[in-house]
N, C-alpha and C positions, 0 to 999 in steps of 0.2 A: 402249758395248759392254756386252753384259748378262753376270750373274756366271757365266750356265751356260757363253757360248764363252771364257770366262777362265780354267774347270776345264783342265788337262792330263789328259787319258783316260790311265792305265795301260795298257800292252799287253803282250808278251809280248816285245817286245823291250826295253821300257824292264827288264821283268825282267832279260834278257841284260847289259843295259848295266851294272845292279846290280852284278852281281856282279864284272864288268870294275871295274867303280870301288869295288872293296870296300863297299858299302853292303848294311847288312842288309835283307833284303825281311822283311816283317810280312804275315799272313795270319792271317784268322780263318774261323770256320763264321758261316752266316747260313742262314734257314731260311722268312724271311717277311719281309712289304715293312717292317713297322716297326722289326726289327733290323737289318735290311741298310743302312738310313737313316743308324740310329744309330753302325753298325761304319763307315760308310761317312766320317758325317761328323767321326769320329776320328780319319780320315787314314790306315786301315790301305791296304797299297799292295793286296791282292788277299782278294777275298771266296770262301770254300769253300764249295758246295751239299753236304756232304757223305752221304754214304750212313748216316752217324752221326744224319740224323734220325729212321733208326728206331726207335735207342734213344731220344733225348731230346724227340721231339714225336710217336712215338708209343707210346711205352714199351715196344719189343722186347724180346729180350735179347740179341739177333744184330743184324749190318746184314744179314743174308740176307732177312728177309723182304719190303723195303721193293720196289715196282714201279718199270718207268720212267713209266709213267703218273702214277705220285705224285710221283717227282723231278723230274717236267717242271713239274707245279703248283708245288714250293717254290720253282725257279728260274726260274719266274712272276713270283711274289713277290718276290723279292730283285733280279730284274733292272730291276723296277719302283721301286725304293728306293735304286738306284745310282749315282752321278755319276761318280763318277771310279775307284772301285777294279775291277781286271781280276775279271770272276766266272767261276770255274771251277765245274763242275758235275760228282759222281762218276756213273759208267755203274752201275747197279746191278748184284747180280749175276744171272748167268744172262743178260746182256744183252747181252757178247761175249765170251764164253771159246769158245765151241763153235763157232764158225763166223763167217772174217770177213764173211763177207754180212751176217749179222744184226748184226755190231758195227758195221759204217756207217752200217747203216739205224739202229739204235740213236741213233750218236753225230751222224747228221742230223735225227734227231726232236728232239735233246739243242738243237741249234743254233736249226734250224727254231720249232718249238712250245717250248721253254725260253728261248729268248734269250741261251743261255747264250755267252758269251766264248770258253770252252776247254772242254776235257773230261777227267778223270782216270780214269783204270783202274789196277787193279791188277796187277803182274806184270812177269816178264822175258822170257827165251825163248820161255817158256810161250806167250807170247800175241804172239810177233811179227809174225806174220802180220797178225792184226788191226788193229794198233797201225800196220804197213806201208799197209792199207789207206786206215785214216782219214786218214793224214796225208796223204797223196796225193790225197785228195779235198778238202784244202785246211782241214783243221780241224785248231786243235792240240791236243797232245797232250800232256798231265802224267801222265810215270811213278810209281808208288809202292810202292816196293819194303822187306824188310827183316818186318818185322809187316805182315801185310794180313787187315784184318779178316774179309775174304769168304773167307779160306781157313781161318777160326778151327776147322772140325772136323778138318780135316786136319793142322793143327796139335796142336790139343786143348786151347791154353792159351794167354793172351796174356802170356804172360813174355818177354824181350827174346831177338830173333833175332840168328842169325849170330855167338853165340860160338867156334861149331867151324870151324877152318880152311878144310873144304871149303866150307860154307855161306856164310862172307867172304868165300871168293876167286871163288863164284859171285855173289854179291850187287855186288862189285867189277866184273865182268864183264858185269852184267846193267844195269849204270851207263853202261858205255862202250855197249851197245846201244843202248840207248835213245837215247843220243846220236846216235849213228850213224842210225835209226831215223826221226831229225827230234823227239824229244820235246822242248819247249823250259824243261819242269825234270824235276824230281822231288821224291819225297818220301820221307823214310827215316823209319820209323818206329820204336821202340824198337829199337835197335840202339847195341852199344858205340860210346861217344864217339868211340875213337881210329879205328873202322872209318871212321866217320861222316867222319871228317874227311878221311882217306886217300880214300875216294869224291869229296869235294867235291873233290879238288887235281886228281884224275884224270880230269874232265871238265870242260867249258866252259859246259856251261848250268848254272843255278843246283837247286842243292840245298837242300830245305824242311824241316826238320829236326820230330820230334816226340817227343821224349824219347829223341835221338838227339845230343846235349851241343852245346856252344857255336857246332864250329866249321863249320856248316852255314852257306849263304851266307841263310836264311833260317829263319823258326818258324813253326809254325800249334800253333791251341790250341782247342777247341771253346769257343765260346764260353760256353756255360752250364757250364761248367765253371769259367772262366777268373772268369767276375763270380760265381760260388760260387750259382747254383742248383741245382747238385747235392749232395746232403750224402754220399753213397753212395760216392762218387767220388774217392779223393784218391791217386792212383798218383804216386811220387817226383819224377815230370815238370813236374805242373803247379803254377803259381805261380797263388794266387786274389791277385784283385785286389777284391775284391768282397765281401759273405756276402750276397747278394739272398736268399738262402731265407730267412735269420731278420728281416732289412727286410719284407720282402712278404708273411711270414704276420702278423710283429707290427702292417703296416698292416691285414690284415686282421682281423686282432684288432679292432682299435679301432675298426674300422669298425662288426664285430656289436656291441659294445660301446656306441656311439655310439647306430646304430640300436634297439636292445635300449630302451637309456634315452630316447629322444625327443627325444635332442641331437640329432640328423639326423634331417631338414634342419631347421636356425634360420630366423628369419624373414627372414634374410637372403639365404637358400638358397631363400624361396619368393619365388614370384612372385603 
């Protein structure tokens, strides 16, 4: 038997079952085939193409400006580097808010030319229609609700959503849709712990939690975040594992350094 039919594929049900068997699900971002490899062969249970690599692989300052054309290339990339974790893919924006025709065709381009597993959009009511569409055309669906970064002007600020009554009991509601809906999770994203946790109890598919406290049936953390190549970045959520920015400028250091001197390449370096 060879090692790759010994891998168990993640799917969207093994997520369902997660959560049925109280197991936390782990989810990261990946954005090209040599990180998705390395996320992959960590063991995380599910890989995010997030709309977040317009900030970190192309230096935005928004996830607005990023195409589907572009998210179809990184989850190229990352579908090419994956064995076993479920890859999810975000719809960018302007690619199904306004009309569910174009969020199909959208999220069968996502499938079709991305490879991608799933596909995440942002929003509740707002976008049921759309959300109705896709699933019915037999693709799944990851809600994410609470902070969504594609609505950051309408918002005006990424500080944590749904401390006012109305806005929990909508976010709470917009939980049980999406269920209803066919989504087979979601993702809450900065929002009060205790909301957070009252969502998760209130539905049956699993909840992904992202500076939305413990009792989410799952996390997701961007990864360049998470191994610490960002220095800019350190909002109360995230836990670094990592300082790769001061590792990977001080190898580069030492590389002009080496170089500089005539220590690279030794004679053992040449051929």
């Amino acid at each position: 038997m060879s090692v790759h039919s010994e891998i168990k594929k993640i799917t969207t049900e093994t997520l369902r079952k997660m959560k049925f068997d109280k197991e936390k699900i782990t989810m990261l971002t990946a954005y090209d085939f040599t990180t998705a490899k390395m996320v992959d062969a960590g063991g995380v249970d599910s890989i995010l193409i997030g709309d977040s690599a317009a900030n970190v692989m192309a230096g935005h300052e928004t996830t607005l400006p990023i195409t589907l054309d572009q998210m179809i290339y990184h989850t190229q990339c990352v579908v090419r580097g994956v064995e076993r974790a479920l890859v999810v893919a975000d719809l960018p924006f302007g690619t199904y808010q306004s009309n569910p025709e174009k969020a199909l065709e959208s999220a069968v381009r996502m499938m079709k030319e991305g490879g991608a597993h799933a596909i995440k959009i942002e929003g509740g009511k707002e976008i049921e229609e759309s959300i109705r569409k896709i699933v019915n055309a037999g693709i799944p669906v990851c809600g994410h609700l609470g902070l969504t970064p594609q609505s950051i002007y309408q918002f005006g600020t990424y500080k944590v959503r749904a401390k006012e009554d109305a806005e929990a009991e909508k976010l709470i509601a917009d939980c049980k849709l999406l269920e209803e809906l066919g989504c087979f999770a979601v993702v809450l994203e900065k929002i009060p712990a205790a909301l957070a946790k009252k969502a998760s109890e209130s539905i049956s598919i699993p909840t992904i939690g992202i500076g939305a406290g413990p009792d989410c049936d799952g996390q997701v953390l961007v990864y360049h975040d998470m191994v610490g190549m960002n220095q800019g970045f350190s909002p109360k959520f995230l836990r670094r594992y990592l300082d790769l920015y001061s590792e990977i400028t001080g190898a580069v250091s030492q590389y002009v350094k080496d170089v500089k001197s005539s220590d690279f390449p030794n004679d053992k370096e040449s051929y």
